[in-house]
DRENLUMRO-757105 format. One record per residue (C-alpha): y negated, x, z; residue number from 0; residue in one letter. Coordinates in Angstrom, 1 decimal, always signed. Layout:
BEGIN
y = Y; x = X; z = Z; n = NUM; res = a .
...
! end
This chain:
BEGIN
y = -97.3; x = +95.1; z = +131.1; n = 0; res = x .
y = -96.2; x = +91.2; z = +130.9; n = 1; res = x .
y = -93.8; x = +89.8; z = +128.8; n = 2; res = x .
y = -95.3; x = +88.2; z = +126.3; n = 3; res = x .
y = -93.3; x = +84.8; z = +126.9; n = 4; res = x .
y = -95.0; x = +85.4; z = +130.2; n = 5; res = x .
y = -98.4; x = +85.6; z = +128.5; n = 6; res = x .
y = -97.9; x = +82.2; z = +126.3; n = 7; res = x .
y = -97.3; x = +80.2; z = +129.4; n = 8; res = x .
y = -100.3; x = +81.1; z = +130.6; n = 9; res = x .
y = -102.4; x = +81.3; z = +127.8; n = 10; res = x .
y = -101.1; x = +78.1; z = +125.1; n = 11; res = x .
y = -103.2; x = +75.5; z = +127.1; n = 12; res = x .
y = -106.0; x = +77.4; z = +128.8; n = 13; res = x .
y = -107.2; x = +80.3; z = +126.2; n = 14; res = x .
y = -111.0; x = +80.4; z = +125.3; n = 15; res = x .
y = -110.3; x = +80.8; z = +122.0; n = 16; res = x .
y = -108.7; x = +77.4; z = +121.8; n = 17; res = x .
y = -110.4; x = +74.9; z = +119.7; n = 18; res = x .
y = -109.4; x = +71.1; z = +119.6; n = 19; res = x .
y = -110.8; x = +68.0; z = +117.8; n = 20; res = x .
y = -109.2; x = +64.3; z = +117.9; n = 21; res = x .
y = -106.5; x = +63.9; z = +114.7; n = 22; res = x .
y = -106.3; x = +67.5; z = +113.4; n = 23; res = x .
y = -103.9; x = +70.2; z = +115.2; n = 24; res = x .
y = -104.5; x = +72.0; z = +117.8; n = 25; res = x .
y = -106.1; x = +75.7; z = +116.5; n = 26; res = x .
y = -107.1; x = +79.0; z = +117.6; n = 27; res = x .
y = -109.9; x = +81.5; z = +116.9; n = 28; res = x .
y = -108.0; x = +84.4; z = +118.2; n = 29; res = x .
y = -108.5; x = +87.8; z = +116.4; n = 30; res = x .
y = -104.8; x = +88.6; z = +115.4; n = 31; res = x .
y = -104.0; x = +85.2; z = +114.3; n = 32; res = x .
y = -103.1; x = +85.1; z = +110.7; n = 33; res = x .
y = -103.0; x = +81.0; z = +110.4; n = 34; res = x .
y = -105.2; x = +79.7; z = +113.5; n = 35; res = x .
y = -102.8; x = +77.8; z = +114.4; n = 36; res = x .
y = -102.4; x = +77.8; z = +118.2; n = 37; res = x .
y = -98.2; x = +78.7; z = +118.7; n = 38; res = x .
y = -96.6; x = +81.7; z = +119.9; n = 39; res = x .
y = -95.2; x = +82.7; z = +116.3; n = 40; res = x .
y = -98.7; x = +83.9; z = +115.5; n = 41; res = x .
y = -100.4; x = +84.5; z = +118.4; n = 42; res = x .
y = -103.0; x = +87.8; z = +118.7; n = 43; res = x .
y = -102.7; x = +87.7; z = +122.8; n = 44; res = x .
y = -99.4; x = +86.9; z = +123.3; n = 45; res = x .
y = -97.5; x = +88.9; z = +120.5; n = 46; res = x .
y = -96.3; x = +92.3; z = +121.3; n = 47; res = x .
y = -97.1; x = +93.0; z = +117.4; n = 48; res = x .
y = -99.7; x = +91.2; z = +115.7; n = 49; res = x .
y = -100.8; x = +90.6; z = +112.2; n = 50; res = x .
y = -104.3; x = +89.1; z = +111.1; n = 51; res = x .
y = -106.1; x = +88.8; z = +107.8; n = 52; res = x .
y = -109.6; x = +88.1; z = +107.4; n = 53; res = x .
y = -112.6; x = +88.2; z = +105.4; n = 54; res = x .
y = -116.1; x = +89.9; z = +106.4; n = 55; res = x .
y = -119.1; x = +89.4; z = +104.9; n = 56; res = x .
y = -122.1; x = +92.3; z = +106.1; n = 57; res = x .
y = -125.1; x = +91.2; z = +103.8; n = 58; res = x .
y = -123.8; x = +91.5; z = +100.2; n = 59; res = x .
y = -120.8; x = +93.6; z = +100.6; n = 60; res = x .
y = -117.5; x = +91.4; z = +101.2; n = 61; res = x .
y = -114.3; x = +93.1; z = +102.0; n = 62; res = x .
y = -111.1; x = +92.0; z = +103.9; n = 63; res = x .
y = -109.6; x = +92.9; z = +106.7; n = 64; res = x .
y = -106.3; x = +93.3; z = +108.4; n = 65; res = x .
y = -106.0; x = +93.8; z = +111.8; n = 66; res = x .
y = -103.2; x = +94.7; z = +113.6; n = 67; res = x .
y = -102.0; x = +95.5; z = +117.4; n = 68; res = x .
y = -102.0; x = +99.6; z = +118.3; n = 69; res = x .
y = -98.8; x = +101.3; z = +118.7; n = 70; res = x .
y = -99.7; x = +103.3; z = +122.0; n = 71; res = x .
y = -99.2; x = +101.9; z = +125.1; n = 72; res = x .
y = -102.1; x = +103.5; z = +126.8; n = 73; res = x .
y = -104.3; x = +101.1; z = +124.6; n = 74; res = x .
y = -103.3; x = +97.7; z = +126.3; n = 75; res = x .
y = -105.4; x = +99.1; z = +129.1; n = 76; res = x .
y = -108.1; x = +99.5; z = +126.9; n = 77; res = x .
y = -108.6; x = +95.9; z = +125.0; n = 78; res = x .
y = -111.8; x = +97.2; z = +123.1; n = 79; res = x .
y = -109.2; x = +99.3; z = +121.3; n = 80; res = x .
y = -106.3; x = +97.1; z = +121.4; n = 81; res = x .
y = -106.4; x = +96.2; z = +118.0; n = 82; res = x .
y = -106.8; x = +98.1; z = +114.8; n = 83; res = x .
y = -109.0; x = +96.8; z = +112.1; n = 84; res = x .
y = -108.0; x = +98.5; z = +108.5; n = 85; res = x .
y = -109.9; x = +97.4; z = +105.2; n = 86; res = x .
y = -107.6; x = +96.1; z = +102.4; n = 87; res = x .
y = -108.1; x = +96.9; z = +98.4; n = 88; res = x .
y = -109.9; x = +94.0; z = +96.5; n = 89; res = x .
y = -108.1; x = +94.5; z = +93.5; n = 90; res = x .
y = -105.0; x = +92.2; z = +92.9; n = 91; res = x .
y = -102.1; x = +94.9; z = +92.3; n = 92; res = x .
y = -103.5; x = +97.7; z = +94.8; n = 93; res = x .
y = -104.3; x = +95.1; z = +97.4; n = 94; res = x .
y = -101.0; x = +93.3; z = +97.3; n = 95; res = x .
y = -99.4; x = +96.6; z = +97.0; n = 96; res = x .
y = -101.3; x = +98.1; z = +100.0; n = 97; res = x .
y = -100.6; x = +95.0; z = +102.1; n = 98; res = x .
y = -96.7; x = +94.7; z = +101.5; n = 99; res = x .
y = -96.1; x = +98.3; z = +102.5; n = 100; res = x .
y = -98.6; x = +97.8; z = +105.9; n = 101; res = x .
y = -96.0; x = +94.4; z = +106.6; n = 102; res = x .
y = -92.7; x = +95.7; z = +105.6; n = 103; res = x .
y = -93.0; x = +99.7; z = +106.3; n = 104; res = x .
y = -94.9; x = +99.9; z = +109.0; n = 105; res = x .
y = -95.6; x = +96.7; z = +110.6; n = 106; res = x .
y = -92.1; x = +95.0; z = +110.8; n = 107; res = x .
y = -93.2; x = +91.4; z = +110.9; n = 108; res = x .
y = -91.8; x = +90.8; z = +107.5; n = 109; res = x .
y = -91.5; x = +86.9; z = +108.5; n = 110; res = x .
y = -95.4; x = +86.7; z = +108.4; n = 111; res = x .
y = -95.4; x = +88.7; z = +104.5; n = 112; res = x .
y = -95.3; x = +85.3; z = +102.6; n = 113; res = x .
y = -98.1; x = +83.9; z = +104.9; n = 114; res = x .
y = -100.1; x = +87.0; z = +104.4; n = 115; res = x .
y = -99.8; x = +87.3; z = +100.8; n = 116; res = x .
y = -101.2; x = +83.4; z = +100.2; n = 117; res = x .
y = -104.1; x = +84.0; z = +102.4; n = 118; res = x .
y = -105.0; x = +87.3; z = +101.3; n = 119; res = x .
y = -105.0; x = +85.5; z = +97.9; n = 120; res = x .
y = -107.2; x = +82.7; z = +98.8; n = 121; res = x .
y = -109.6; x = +85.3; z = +100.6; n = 122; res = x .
y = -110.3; x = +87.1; z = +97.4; n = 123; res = x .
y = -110.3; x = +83.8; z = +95.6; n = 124; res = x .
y = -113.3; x = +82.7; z = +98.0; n = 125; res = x .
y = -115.3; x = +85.8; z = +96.9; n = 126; res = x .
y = -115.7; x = +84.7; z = +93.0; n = 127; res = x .
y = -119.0; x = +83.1; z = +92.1; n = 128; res = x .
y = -119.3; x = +80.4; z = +89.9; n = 129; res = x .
y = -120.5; x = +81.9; z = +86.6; n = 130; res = x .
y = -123.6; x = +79.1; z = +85.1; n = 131; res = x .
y = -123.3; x = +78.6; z = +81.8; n = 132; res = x .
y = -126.9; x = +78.4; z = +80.7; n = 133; res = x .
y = -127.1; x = +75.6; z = +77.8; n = 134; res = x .
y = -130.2; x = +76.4; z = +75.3; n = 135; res = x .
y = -133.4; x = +74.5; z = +75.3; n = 136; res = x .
y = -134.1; x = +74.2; z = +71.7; n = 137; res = x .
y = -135.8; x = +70.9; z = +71.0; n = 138; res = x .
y = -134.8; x = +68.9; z = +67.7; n = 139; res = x .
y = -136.6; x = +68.2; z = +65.3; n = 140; res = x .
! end
């Protein structure tokens, strides 16, 4: 396999996941890439381990995902199965809990943990609904 400062050269200018728009950054759409930002740092092509959070919405039901790059080598032949896709716990202290130890223990990208933690945040933040506060009708007399 390439090395993966092999696979950014050819890939930072030319992906087809590359989206671009006059006075805003160039980003990335890239499943694997935590911020969609288009550099190597979190790149889900170029990366030899890869970290991605994001949230997926199947008619009612809204859960998040992480998705991270397999750890056999016999799956980079394979890119239908390159990447793992593992739900993540809604709830604030198991979710947090169950996304440190899949960064720090097993993972080993603790330099994306921070990034992870503030989007997984504003994921679950997303899925509230405004509550209406229904005002009564009474008329005065």
């Amino acid at each position: 396999m390439a090395s993966a400062d092999l696979l950014w050269q050819c890939v930072k200018k030319s992906s087809s996941f590359i989206r671009s728009s006059q006075n805003a950054p160039r980003m990335t759409m890239e499943p694997g890439n935590l911020c969609g930002v288009n550099s190597f740092k979190f790149s889900g092509l170029a990366n030899t381990k890869v970290l991605g959070l994001d949230a997926k919405i199947v008619g009612k039901k809204e859960s998040i995902i992480l998705t991270t790059k397999s750890k056999k080598a016999s799956r980079a032949l394979r890119p239908g199965s390159l990447l793992q896709q593992t739900g993540i716990k809604k709830g604030p202290k198991k979710g947090v809990a169950q996304l440190k130890k899949a960064i720090e223990a097993n993972f080993n990208r603790r330099d994306l943990c921070a990034l992870a933690l503030t989007k997984y945040n504003k994921i679950r933040q997303s899925f509230k609904k405004n509550k209406v506060a229904v005002k009564s009708r009474r008329s005065k007399k």
